[in-house]
N, C-alpha and C positions, 0 to 999 in steps of 0.2 A: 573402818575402811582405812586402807594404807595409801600414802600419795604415791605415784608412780614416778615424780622427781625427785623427792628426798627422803622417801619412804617414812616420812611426820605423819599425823593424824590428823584425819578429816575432820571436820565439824559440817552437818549440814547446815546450808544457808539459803538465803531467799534474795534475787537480783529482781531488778526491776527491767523489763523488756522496753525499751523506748523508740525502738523499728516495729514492732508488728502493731499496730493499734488493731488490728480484727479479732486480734484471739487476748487473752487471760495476759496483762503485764507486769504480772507477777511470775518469775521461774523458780523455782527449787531444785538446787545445787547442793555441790559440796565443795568446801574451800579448804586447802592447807592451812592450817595453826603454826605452821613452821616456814612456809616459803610463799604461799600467799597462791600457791598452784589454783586454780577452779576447775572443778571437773562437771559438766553438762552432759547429762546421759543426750541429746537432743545433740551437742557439737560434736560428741562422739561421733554419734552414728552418718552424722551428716562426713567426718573426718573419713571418715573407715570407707562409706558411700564413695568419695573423691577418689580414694586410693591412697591414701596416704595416712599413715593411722598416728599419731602422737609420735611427738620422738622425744626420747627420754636418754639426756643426757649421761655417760658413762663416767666420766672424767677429764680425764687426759686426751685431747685428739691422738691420734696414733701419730708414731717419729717424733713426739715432744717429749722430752725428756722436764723441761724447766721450762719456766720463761723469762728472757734476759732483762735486764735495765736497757732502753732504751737510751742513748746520748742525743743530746743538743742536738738538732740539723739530721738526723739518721731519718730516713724513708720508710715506713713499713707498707708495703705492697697490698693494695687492696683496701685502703684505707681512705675516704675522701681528704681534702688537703682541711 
């Protein structure tokens, strides 16, 4: 299995559920070996469900070319203080 963020290799793995106490607190996943991604067929569907399916970074935002050094005192917008 390929990760959908950094296209690394899955390893399956086993989380421990500590919100449902009714069912099994045991889950079986699969985690990246490279970027630490986890993928739950269960978050999946539940993502997909909502409308909103995984977003899988490209690169670059679009109109960026680089990203500058910020100077002493300079503002970046969108940014808490």
């Amino acid at each position: 299995m390929t990760c959908m963020r950094c296209q690394g290799c899955m390893a399956k793995d086993h989380f421990m559920d500590l919100l449902e106490s009714s069912e099994d607190m045991w889950l079986t996943g699969w985690r990246c070996l490279n970027c630490g991604h986890v993928f739950d067929p269960v978050m999946e569907r539940n993502r997909l469900r909502q409308g909103r399916a995984a977003v899988v970074s490209t690169g670059r935002a679009s109109g960026q070319d680089r990203i500058g050094i910020q100077e002493e005192g300079d503002v970046i917008p969108g940014l808490a203080a």
